[in-house]
ROPA-570813 format. One line per 2 residues: number of its first residue (from 1); their letters; for each residue x, y, z of C-alpha. Coordinates in pm, 1 decimal, padded with zeros to 6 digits. Last residue first. Layout:
BEGIN
NUM> A> X:Y:Z  ...
//
This chain:
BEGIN
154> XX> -01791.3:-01155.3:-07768.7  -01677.1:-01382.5:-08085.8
152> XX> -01480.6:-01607.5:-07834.9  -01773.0:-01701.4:-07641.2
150> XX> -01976.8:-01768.7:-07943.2  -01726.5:-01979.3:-08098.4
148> XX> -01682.0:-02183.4:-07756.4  -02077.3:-02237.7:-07732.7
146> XX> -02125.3:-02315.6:-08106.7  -01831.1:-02606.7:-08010.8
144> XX> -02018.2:-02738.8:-07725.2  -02357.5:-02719.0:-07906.9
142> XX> -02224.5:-02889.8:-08192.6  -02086.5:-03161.6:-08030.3
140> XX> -02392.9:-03241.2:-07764.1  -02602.4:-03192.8:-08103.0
138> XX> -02379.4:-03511.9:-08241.0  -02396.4:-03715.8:-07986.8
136> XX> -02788.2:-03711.6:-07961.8  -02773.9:-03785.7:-08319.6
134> XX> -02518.4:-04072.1:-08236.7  -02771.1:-04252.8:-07963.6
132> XX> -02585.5:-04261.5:-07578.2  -02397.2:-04532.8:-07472.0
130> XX> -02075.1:-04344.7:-07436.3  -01895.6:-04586.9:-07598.1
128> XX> -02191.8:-04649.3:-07872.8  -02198.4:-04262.2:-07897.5
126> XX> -01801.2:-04272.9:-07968.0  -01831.5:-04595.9:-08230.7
124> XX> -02152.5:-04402.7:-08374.4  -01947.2:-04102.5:-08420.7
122> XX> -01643.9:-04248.8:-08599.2  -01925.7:-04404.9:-08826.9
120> XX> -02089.7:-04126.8:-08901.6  -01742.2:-03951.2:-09038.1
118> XX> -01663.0:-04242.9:-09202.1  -01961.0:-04201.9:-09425.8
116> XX> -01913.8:-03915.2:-09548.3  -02174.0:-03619.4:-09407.0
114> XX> -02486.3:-03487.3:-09572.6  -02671.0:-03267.9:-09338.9
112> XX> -03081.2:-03220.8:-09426.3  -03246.0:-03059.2:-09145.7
110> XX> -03561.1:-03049.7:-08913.1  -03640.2:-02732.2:-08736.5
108> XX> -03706.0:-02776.2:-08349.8  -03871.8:-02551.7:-08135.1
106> XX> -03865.1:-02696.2:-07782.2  -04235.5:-02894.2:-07649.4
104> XX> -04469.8:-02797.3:-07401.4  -04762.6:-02967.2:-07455.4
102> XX> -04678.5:-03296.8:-07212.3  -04602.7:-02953.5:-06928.7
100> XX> -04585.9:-03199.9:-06659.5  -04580.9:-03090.1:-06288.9
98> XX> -04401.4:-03194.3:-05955.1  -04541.9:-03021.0:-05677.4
96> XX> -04440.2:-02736.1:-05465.9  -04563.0:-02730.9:-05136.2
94> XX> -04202.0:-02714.0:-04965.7  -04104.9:-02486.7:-05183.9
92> XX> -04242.9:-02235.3:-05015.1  -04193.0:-01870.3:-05204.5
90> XX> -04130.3:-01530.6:-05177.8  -03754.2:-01522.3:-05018.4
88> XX> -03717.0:-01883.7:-05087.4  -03686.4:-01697.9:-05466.4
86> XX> -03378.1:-01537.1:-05347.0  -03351.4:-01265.4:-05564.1
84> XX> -03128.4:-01045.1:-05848.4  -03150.5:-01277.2:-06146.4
82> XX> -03537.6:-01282.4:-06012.3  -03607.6:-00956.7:-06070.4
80> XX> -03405.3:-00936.7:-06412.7  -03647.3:-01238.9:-06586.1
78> XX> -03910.0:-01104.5:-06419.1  -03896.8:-00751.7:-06633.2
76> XX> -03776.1:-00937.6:-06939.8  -04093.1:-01149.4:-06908.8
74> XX> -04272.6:-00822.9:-06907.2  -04509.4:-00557.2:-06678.2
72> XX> -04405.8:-00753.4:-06361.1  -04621.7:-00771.5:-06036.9
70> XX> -04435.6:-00841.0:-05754.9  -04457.3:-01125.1:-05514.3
68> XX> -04565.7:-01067.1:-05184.0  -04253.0:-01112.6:-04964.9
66> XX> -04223.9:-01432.8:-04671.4  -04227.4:-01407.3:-04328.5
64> XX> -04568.4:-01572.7:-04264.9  -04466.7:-01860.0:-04456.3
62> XX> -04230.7:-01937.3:-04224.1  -03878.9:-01938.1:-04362.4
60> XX> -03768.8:-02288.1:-04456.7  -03587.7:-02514.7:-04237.6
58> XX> -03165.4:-02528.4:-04315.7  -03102.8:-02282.8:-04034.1
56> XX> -03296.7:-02472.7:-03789.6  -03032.5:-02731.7:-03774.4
54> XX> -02845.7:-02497.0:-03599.1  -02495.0:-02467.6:-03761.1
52> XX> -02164.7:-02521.8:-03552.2  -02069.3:-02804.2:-03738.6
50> XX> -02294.3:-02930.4:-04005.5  -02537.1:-03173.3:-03886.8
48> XX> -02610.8:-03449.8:-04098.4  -02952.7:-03466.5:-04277.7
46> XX> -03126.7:-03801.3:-04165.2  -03204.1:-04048.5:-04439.7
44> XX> -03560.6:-04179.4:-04461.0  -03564.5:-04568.7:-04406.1
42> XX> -03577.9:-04843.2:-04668.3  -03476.9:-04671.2:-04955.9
40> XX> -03627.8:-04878.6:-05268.3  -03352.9:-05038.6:-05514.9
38> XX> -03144.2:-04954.1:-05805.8  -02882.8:-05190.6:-05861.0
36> XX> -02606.4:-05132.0:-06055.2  -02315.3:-05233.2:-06375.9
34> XX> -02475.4:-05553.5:-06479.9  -02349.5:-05654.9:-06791.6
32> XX> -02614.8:-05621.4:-07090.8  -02387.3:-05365.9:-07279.9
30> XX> -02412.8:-05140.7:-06972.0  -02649.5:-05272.2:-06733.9
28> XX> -02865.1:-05121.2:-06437.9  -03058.2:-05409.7:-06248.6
26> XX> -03353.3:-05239.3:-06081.9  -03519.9:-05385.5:-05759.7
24> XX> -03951.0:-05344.6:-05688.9  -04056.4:-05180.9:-05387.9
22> XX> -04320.4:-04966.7:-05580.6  -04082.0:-04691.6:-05520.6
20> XX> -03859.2:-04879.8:-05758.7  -04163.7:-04909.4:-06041.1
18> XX> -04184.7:-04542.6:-05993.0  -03847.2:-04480.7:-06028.1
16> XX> -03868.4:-04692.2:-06389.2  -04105.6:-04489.6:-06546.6
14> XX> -03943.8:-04189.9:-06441.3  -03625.0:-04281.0:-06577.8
12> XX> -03792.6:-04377.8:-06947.7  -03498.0:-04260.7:-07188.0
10> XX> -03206.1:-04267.6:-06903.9  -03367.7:-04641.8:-06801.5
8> XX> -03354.5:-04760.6:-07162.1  -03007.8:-04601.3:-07271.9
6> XX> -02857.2:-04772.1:-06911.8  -02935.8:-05121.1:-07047.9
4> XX> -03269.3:-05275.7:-06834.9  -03234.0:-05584.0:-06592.1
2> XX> -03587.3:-05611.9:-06369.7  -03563.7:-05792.9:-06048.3
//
């Protein structure tokens, strides 16, 4: 069994699922105290059946039923097409697979933000109680509060 502090397994969580589908047990611990275990499912789980609802209704269309996709002239074009669709509607999701985009990063613009010093340390005893890292705090505050300014500006 493996014992890893919950910052470790949210930073490599894929890492660590693999290792579990391996067969292998996961300790989760906050402040090194065992909070969870995270072990391998040993049998598939069987959907229940909702009352009065043919199981059938949850299985995909056939792929014979489903809609060509459209051609569209511009991202803003798509981007309204498929606000208003179904995408089950044109595609199987069942074959979809997992893919990483490692060169796909955000746009980020490094800053310079002086702050006093009590100020950082307020946040780093609320990021240490949240067990997240204080930058990552402190973006989760600003984009909460740019959210609520923005909403109340329109």
């Amino acid at each position: 069994m493996t014992r890893v502090n919950v910052h470790e397994a949210k930073t490599r969580l894929s890492h660590y699922l693999d290792r579990v589908e391996a067969g292998e047990t996961i300790i989760l611990c906050r402040h090194n105290r065992p909070v969870a275990e995270v072990r391998p499912i040993k049998s598939k789980a069987r959907r229940k059946r909702v009352s009065g609802v043919s199981p059938k209704f949850f299985e995909p269309l056939p792929i014979a039923k489903r809609k060509a996709l459209p051609e569209f002239r511009s991202e803003d074009e798509e981007r309204e097409f498929w606000a208003a669709h179904d995408s089950t509607e044109f595609i199987d999701w069942r074959s979809a697979r997992r893919q990483k985009l490692p060169a796909l990063k955000p746009t980020l613009r490094t800053i310079s933000l002086r702050l006093p010093v009590s100020m950082i340390e307020d946040l780093k005893i609320l990021a240490n109680k949240r067990d997240v890292p204080y930058q990552s705090l402190l973006k989760v505050f600003l984009a909460e509060r740019l959210r609520k300014e923005l909403r109340r500006a329109s």
